[in-house]
Backbone bond lengths (Angstrom), bond angles and torsions (degrees), N, CA, C in turn:
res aa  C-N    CA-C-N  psi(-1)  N-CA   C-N-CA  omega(-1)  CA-C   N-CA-C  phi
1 X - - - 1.453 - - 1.518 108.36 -
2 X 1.395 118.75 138.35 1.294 124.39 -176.35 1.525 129.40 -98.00
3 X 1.241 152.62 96.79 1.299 144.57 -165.30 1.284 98.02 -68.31
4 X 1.673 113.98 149.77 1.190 135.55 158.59 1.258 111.97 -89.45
5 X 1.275 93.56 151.12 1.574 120.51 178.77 1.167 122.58 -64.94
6 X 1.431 141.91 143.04 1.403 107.26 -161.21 1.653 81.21 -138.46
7 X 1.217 116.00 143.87 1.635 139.14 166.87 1.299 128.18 -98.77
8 X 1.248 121.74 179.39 1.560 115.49 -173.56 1.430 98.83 -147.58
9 X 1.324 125.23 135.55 1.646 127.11 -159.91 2.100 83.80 -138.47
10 X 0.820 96.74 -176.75 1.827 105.67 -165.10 2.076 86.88 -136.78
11 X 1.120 104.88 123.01 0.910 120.24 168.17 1.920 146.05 -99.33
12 X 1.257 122.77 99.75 1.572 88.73 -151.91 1.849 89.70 -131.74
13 X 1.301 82.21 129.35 1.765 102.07 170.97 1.481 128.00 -91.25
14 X 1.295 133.52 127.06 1.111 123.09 -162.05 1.576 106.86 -113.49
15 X 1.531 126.27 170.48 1.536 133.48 166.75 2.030 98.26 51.07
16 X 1.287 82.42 -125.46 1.818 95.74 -168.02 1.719 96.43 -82.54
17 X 1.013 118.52 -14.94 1.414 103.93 155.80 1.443 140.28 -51.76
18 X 1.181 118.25 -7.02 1.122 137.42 -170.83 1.824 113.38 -93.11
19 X 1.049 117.37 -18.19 1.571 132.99 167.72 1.808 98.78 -59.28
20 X 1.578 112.25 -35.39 1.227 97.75 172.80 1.499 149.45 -101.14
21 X 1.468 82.02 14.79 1.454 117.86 162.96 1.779 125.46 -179.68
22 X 1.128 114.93 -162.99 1.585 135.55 152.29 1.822 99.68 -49.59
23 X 1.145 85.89 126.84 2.018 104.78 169.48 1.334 120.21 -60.12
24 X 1.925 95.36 -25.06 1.339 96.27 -177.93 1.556 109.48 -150.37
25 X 1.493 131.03 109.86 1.450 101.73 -155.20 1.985 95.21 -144.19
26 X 1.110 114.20 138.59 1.419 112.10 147.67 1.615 133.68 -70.60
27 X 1.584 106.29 122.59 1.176 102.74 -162.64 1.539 99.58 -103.51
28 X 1.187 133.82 -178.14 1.193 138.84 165.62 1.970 108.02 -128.66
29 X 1.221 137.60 122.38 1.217 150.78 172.33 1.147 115.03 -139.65
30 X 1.606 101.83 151.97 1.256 137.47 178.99 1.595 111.69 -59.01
31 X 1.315 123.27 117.14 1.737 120.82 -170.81 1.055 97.59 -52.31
32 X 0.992 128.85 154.71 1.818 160.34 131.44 1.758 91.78 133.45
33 X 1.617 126.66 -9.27 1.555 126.39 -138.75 1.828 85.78 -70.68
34 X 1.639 96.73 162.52 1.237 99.90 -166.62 2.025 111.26 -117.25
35 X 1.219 141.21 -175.02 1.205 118.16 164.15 1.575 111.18 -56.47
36 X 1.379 128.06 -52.68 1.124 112.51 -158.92 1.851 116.45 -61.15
37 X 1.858 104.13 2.82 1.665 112.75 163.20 1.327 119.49 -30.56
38 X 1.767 74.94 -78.84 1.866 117.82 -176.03 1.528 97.15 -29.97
39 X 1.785 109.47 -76.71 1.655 97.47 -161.55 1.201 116.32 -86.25
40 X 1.740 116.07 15.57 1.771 83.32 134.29 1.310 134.43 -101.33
41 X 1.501 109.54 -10.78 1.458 115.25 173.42 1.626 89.91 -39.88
42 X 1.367 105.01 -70.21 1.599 112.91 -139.84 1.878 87.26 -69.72
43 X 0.966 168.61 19.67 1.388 166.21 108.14 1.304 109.83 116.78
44 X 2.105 113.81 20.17 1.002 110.57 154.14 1.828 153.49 -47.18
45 X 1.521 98.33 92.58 1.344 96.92 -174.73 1.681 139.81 -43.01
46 X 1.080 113.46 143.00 1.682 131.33 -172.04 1.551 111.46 -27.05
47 X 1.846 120.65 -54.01 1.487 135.87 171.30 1.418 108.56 -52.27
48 X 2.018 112.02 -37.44 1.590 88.70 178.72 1.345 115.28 -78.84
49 X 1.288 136.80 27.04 1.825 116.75 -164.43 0.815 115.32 -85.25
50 X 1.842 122.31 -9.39 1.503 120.36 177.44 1.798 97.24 -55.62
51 X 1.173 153.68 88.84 0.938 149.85 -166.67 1.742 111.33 -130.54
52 X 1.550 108.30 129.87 1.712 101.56 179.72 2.131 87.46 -90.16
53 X 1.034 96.90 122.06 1.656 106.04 145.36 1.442 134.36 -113.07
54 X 1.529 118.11 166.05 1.358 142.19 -171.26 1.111 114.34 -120.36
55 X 1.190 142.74 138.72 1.132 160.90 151.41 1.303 125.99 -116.19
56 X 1.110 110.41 89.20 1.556 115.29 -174.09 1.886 105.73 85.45
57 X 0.929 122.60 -16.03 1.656 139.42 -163.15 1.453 120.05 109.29
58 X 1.448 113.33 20.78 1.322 111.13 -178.08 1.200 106.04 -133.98
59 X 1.164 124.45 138.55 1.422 142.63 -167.08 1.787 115.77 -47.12
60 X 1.295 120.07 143.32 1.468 93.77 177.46 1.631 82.76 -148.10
61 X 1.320 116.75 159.85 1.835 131.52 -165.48 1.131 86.37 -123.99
62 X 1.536 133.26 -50.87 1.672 121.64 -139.49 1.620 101.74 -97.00
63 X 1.356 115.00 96.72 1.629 107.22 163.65 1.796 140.67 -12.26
64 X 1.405 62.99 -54.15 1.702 84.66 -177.56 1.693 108.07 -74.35
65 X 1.076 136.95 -2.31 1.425 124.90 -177.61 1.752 118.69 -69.27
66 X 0.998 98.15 123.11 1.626 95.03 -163.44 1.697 108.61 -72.92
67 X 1.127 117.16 131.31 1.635 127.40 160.15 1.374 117.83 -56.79
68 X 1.219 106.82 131.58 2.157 119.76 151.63 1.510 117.52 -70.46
69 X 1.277 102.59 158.43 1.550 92.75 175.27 1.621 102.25 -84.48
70 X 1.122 96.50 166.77 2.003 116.47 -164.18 1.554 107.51 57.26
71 X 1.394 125.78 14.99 1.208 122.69 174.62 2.049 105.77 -74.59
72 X 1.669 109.62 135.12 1.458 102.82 161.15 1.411 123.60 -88.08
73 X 1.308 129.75 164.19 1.337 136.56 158.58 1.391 98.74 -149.21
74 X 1.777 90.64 148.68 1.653 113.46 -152.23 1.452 88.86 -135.47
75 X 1.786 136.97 99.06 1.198 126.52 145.45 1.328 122.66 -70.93
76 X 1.088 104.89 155.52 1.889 123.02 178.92 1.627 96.37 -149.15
77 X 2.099 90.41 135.21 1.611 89.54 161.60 1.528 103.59 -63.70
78 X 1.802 90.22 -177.92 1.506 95.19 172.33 1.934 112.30 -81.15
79 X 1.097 90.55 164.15 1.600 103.22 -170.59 1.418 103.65 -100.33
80 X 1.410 101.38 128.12 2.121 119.52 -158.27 1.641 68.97 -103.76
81 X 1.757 112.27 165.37 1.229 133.73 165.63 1.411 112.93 -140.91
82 X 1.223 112.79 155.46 1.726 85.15 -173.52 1.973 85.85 -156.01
């Protein structure tokens, strides 16, 4: 059996996101792991997924896109306007 490699990506939660962790945190994951890892590590519930993320500072849609190690991701709720 083979162990995976494991990486470290920087994690940062913004507004009321932050109940589900550190604002700003080093994570440690399993290579190939993807965003949708992160929010379950972090025990982000199903209602929050409307979620804007970052990757590196650039926008990313697809859950599934797998992270590098030292890669960031930056959630934000969504932004109400009024």
């Amino acid at each position: 059996m083979t162990k995976k490699n494991i990486m470290s990506v920087t994690v940062k939660l913004f507004a009321d996101l932050t109940k589900y962790g550190p604002n700003k945190s080093e994570t440690l994951l399993s290579e190939g792991s993807s965003i949708n890892s992160i929010l379950k590590k972090y025990n982000i519930p199903m209602e929050k997924m409307k979620l804007i993320i970052l990757v590196n500072g650039r926008p990313r849609y697809d859950r599934e896109f797998v992270l590098k190690n030292g890669d960031t991701i930056a959630f934000f709720p969504p932004i109400g306007g009024g």
